[in-house]
C-alpha positions as CSV (number, residue, x, y, z in Angstrom):
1,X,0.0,0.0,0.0
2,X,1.4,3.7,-0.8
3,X,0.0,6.2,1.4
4,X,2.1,8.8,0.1
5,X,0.0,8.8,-3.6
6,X,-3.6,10.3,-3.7
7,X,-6.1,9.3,-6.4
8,X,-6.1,12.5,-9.3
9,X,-9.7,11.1,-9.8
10,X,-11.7,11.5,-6.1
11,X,-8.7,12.7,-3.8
12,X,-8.3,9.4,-1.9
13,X,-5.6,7.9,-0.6
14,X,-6.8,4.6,-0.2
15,X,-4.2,3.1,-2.6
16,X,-3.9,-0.3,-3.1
17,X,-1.6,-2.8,-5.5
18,X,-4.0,-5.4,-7.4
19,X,-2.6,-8.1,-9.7
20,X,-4.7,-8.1,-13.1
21,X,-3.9,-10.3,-15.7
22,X,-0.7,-11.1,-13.9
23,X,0.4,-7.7,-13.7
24,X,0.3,-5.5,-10.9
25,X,-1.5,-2.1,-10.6
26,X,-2.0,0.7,-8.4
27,X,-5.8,1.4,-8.4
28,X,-7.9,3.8,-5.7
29,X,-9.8,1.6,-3.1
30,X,-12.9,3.8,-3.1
31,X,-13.5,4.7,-6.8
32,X,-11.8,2.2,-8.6
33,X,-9.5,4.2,-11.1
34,X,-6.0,2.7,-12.1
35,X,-3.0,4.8,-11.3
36,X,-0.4,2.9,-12.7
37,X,-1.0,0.0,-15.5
38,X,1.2,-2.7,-15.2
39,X,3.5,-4.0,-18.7
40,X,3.6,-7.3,-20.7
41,X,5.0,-8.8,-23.4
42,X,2.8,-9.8,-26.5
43,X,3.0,-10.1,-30.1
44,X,2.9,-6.6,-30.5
45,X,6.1,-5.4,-33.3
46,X,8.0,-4.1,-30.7
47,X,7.7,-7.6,-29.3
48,X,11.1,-8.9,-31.3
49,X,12.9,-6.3,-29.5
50,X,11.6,-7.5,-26.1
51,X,10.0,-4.1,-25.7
52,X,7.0,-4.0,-23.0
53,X,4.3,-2.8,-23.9
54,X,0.9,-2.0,-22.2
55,X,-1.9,-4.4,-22.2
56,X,-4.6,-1.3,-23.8
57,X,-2.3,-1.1,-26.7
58,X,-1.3,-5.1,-27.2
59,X,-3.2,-7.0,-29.5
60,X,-4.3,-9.7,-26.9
61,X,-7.1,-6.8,-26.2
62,X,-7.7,-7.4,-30.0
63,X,-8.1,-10.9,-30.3
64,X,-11.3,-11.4,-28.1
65,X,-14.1,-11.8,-30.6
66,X,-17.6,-10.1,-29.0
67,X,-20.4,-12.4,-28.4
68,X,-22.4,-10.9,-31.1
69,X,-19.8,-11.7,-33.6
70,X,-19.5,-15.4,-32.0
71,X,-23.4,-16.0,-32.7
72,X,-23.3,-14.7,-35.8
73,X,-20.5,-17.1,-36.7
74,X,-22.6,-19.8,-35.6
75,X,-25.2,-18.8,-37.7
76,X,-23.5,-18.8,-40.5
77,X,-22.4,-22.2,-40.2
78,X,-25.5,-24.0,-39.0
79,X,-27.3,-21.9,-42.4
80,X,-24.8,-23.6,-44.6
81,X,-25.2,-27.0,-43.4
82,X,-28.9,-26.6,-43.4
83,X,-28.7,-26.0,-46.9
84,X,-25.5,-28.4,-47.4
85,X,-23.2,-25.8,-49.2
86,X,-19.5,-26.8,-49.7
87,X,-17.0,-25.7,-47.2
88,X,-15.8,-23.4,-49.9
89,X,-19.2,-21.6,-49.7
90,X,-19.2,-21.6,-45.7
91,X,-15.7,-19.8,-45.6
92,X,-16.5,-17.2,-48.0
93,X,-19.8,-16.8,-46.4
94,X,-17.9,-15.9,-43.1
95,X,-15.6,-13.9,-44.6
96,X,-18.2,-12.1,-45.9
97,X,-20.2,-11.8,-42.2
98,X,-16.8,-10.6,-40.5
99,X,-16.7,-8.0,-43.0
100,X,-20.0,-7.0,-42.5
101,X,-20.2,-6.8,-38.9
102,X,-17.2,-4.4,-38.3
103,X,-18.2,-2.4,-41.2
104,X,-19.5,1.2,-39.1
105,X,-23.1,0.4,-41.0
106,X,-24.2,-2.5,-39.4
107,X,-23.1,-1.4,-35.4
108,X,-26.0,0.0,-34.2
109,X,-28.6,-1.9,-36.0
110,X,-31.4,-3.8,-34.2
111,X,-30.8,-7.6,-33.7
112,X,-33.5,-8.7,-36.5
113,X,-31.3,-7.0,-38.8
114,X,-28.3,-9.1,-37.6
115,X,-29.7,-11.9,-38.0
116,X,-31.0,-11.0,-41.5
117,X,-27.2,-10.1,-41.8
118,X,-26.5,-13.9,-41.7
119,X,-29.2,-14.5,-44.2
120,X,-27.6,-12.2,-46.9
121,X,-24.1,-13.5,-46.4
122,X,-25.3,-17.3,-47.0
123,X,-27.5,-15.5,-50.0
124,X,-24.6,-13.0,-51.7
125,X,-22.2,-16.4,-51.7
126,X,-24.7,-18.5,-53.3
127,X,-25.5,-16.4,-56.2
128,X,-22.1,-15.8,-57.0
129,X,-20.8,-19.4,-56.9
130,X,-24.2,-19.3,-58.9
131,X,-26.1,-21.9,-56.7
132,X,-29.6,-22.1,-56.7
133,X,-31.1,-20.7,-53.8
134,X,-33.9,-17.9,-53.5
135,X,-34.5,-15.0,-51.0
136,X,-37.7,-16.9,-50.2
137,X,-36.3,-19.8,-48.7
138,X,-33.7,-17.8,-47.0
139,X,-36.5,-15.9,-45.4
140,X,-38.2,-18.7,-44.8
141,X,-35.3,-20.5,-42.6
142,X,-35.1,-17.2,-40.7
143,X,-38.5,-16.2,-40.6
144,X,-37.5,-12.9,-42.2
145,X,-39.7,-10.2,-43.6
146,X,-38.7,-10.3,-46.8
147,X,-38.9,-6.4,-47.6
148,X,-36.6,-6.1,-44.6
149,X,-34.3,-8.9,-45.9
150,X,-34.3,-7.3,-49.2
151,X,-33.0,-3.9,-47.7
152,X,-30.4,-5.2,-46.0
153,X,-29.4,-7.2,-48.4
154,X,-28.7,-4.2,-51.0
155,X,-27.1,-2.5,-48.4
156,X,-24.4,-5.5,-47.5
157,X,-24.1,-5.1,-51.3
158,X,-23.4,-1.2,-51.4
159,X,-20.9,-1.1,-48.7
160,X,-18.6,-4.2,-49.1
161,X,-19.2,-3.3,-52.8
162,X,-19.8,-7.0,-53.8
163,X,-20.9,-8.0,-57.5
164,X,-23.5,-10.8,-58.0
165,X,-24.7,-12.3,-61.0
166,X,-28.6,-11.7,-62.3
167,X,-30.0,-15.3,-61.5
168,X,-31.6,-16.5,-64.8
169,X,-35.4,-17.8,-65.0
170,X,-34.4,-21.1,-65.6
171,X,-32.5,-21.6,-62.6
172,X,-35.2,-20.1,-60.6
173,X,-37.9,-22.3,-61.9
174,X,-35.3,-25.2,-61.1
175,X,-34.8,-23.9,-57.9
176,X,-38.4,-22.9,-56.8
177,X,-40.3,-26.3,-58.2
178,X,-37.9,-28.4,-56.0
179,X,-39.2,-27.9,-53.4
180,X,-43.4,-28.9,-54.5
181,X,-44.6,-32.0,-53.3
182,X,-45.8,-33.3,-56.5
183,X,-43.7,-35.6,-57.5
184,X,-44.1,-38.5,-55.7
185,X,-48.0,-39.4,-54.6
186,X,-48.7,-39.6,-50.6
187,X,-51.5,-39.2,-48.0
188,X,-51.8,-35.7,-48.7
189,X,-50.7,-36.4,-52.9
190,X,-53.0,-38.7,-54.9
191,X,-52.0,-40.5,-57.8
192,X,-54.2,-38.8,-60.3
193,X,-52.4,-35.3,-58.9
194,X,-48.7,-36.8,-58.7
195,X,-46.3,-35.6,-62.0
196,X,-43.0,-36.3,-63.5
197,X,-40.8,-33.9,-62.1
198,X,-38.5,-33.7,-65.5
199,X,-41.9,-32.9,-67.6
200,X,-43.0,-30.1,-65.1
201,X,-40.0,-28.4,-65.0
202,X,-39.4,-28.4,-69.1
203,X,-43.0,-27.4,-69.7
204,X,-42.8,-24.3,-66.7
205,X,-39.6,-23.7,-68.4
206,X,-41.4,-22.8,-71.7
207,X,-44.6,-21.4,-70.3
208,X,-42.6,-18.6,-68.6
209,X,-40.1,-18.3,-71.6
210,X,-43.3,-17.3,-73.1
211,X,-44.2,-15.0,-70.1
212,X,-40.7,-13.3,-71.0
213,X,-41.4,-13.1,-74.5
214,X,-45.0,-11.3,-74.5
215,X,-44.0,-8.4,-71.1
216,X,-45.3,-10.2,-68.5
217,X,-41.7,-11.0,-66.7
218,X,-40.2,-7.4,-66.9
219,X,-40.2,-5.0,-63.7
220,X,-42.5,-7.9,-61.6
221,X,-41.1,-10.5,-59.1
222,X,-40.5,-13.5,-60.8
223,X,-42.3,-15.9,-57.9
224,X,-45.6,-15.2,-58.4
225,X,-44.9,-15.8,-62.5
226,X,-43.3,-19.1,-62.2
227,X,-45.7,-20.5,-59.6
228,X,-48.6,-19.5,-62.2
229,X,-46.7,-21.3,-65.0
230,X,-46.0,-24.0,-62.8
231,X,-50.1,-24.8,-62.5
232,X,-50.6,-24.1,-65.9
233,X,-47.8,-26.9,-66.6
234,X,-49.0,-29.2,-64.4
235,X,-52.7,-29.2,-65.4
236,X,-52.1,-29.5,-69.0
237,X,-49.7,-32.7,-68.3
238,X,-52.9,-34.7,-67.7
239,X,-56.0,-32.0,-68.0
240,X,-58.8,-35.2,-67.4
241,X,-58.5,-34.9,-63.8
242,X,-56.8,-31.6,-63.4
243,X,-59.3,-29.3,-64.5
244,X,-61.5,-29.0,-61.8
245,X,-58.9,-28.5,-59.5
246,X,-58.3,-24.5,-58.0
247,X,-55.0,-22.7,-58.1
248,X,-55.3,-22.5,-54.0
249,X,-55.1,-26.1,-53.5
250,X,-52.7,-26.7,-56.4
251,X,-50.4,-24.9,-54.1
252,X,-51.8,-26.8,-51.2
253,X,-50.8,-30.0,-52.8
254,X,-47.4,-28.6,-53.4
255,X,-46.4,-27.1,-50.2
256,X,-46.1,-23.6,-51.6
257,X,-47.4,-20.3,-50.3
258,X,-49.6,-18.4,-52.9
259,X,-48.3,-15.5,-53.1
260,X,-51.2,-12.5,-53.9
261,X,-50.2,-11.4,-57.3
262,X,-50.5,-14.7,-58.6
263,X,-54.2,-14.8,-59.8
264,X,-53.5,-11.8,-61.8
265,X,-50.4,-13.4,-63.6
266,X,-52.3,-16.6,-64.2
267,X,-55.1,-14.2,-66.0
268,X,-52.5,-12.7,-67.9
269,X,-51.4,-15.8,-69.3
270,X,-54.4,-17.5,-70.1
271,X,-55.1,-14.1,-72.2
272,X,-52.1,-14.8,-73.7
273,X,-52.7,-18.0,-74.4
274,X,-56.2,-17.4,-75.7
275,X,-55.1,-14.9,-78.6
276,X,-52.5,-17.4,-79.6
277,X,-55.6,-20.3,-79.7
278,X,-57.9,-18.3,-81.9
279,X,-55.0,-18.3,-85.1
280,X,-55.3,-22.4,-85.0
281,X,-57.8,-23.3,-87.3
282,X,-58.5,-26.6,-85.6
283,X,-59.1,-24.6,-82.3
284,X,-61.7,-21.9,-83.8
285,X,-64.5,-24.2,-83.8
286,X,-63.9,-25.8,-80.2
287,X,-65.0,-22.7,-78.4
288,X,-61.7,-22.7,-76.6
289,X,-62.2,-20.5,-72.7
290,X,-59.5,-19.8,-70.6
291,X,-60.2,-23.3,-68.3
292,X,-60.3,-25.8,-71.5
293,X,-57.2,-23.7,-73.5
294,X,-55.0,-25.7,-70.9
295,X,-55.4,-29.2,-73.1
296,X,-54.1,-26.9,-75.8
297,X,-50.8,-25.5,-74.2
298,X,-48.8,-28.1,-75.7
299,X,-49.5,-27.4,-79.2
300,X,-49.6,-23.5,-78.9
301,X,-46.1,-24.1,-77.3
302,X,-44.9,-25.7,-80.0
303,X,-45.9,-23.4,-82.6
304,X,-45.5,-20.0,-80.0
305,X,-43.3,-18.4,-82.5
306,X,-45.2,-18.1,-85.3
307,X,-49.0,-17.6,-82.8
308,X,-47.4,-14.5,-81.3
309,X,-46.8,-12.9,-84.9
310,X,-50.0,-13.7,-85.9
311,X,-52.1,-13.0,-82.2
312,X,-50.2,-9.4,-81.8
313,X,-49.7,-6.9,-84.5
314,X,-47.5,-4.1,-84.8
315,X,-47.5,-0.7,-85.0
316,X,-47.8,-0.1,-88.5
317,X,-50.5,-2.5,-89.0
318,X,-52.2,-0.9,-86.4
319,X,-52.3,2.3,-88.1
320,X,-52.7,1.0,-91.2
321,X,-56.2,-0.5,-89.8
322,X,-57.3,2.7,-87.9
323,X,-57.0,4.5,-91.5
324,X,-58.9,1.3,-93.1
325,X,-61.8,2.3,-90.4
326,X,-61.5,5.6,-91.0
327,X,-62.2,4.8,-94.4
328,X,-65.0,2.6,-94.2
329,X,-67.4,4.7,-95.7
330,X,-65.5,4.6,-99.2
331,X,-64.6,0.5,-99.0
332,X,-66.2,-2.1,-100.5
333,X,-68.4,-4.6,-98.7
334,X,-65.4,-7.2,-100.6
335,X,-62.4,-5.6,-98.9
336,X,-64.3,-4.9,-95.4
337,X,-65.0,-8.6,-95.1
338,X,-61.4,-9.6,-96.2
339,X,-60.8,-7.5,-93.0
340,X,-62.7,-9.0,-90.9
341,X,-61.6,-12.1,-91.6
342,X,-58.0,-11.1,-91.1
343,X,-58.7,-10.2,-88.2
344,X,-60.3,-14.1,-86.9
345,X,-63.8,-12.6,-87.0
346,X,-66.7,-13.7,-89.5
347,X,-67.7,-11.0,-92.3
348,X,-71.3,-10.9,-91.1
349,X,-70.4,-9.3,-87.9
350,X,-70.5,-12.1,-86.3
351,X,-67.2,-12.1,-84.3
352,X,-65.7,-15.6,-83.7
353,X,-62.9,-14.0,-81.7
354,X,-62.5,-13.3,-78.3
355,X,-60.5,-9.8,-79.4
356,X,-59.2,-7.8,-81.2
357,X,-55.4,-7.6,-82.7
358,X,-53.6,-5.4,-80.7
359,X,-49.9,-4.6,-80.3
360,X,-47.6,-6.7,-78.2
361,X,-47.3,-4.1,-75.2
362,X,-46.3,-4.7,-72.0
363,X,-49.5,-4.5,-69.5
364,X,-48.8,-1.5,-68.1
365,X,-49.3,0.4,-71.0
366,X,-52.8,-1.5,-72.1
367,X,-54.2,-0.8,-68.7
368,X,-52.3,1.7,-67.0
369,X,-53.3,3.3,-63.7
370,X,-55.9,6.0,-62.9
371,X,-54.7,9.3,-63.1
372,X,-55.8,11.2,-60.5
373,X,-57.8,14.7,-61.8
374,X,-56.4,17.5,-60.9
375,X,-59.2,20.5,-59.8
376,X,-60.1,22.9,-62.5
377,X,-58.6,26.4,-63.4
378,X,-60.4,29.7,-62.1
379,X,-61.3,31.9,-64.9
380,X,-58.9,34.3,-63.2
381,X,-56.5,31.5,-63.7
382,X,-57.1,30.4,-66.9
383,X,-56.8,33.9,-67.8
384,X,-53.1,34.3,-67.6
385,X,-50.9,33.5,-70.2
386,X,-47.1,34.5,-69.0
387,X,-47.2,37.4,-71.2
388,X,-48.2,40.1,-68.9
389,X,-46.3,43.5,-68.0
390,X,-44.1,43.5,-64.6
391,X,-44.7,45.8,-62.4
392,X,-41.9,48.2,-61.4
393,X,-42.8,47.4,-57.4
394,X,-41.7,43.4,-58.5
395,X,-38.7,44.2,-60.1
396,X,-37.1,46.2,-57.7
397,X,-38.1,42.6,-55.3
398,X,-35.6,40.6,-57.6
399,X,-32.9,43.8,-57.5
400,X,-29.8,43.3,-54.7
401,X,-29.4,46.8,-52.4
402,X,-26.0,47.8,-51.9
403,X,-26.0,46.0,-48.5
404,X,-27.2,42.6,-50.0
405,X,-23.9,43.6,-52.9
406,X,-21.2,43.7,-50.1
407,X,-22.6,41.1,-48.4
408,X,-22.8,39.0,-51.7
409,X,-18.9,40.3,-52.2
410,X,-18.1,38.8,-48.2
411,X,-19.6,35.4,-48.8
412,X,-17.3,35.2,-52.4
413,X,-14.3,36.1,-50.9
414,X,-14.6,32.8,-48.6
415,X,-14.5,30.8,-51.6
């Protein structure tokens, strides 16, 4: 004990020697502060010229990893095994987290977004070793919001300014139809409901090809798309006993969530698929609606190339008709039912037809959204026309004083 020393924080003189970490230390009895720290050797770089060094600037202060950063490291690995990745993918992954977590960003985030954090690292790795894993099932395994998974996730991809690879739509279709239920028949399967996985996938495959093809793909989420091409596919495998079943307990049977857009992307493609069925000959007199056009989707697959020519005209032609019907008046009954029959209608006006040709747009410009109205100009309003005289008193509002000059001069000089 010294008596002779006094604590510089609370006066005291209570001071006592206490051995931390092997080291001793003069620290005040009554309020705790250190006087004196002791010295050790570590791996520090004076350390191979058996300098001392304190313990605040050693690296053993360094080399305790917070428990945060522990958990999170745990995460990672029990993700990857979950999903079975390669020890390549788990060490990137990790790398990845560390990086993350001491990145000033991610410090004083809540703990969902930690543990989305995980989710993201296991995510980034997979897309750029291009496995095939989607944001849902991530979500899914951390019972994430999604939205808030998909915010973090561009921001891990901002700051640690990592490049991934667009995943294409046949690895998601791959991806998201392994994990239906449909391919082997169970309690909850029956027979009549149970498909070739090989044939499911290839004909998905080509119904959203044809999504891509016709608009209905670009600026959407892709999910909702593929599972409506995936009941589309699957009902027109074996339509006898398929028909009657709903799109809700399709993805029932399957084990899938239905996500909402869905029903509107499954209308979208049977419209699709209708314009294609009314250029078949063979299909005209069969009355074809958008529940029995499903027995058809083999054959309007096979010949989609040439259907989407003939269902969906283009711009010219469309003007070109418009004049034609402008016109009318001074055609002949001949050429006006030439026309109509062009157009997969009878010349009697009797249409056959469910529609019109139109162009192929993408549906956001055939039914855009409501504009809202905007409230109607006073006459005083309406009036004015930008030309008017200004008055002298408004002028001399837009004119500097000398005070505003110098002051204008000050602020310039600063720059």
């Amino acid at each position: 004990m010294s008596g002779q020393r006094k604590c510089p924080d609370c006066g005291s003189s209570e001071i006592v020697e206490d051995a931390h970490y092997a080291q001793n230390q003069l620290v005040c009895a009554d309020c705790g502060f250190i006087l004196t720290e002791g010295l050790l050797t570590t791996t520090f770089q004076d350390e191979e010229h058996l300098q001392e060094v304190t313990y605040s600037r050693s690296t053993g202060q360094n080399e305790q990893l917070s428990r945060c950063k522990l958990r999170g490291i745990k995460r990672v690995q029990d993700l990857c095994k979950v999903l079975y990745l390669p020890a390549v993918f788990e060490e990137t992954a990790l790398s990845y987290f560390q990086r993350a977590i001491e990145h000033p960003s991610f410090h004083l985030v809540r703990l969902e977004k930690k543990e989305i954090l995980v989710g993201c690292c296991v995510f980034v790795t997979c897309r750029q070793h291009n496995w095939p894993l989607t944001m849902g099932t991530i979500c899914s395994l951390l019972y994430a919001d999604k939205e808030l998974f998909a915010s973090v996730y561009l921001c891990v991809l901002k700051e640690l300014e990592l490049d991934v690879p667009a995943l294409s739509l046949t690895d998601l279709v791959k991806t998201h139809l392994n994990s239906f239920k449909l391919f082997q028949s169970s309690a909850s399967v029956p027979a009549k409901f149970a498909e070739d996985k090989e044939k499911m996938v290839a004909r998905t495959i080509q119904i959203v090809e044809l999504a891509s093809e016709t608009w209905l793909v670009t600026g959407r989420h892709p999910i909702p798309i593929v599972t409506a091409a995936a009941y589309l596919a699957w009902q027109s495998l074996q339509p006898v006993g398929r028909l009657t079943c709903t799109f809700r307990h399709f993805c029932k049977l399957a084990g899938t969530d239905l996500p909402p857009p869905a029903h509107l992307r499954l209308k979208e493609l049977n419209d699709i698929l209708l314009r294609m069925a009314s250029q078949l000959a063979w299909l005209r007199v069969l009355n074809v609606d958008k529940k029995t056009v499903v027995k058809h989707i083999g054959d309007l697959l096979q010949h989609r190339h040439f259907l989407l020519r003939s269902s969906f005209s283009s711009g010219d032609t469309e003007d070109q008709s418009a004049t034609a019907a402008g016109n009318g008046s001074e055609s002949s009954p001949q050429a006006a039912g030439c026309s109509a029959q062009a157009e997969g209608c009878q010349p009697g006006g009797k249409q056959k037809c469910s529609s019109v040709r139109r162009p192929l747009l993408p549906p956001c410009l055939i039914n855009p959204r409501k504009r809202l109205r905007t409230a109607a100009l006073s006459p005083s309003d309406q009036a004015i026309t930008g030309d008017e005289a200004i008055s002298d008193s408004e002028i001399e509002q837009y004119l500097r004083s000398q005070e505003e000059m110098q002051e204008f001069r000050k602020a310039q000089a600063w720059h």
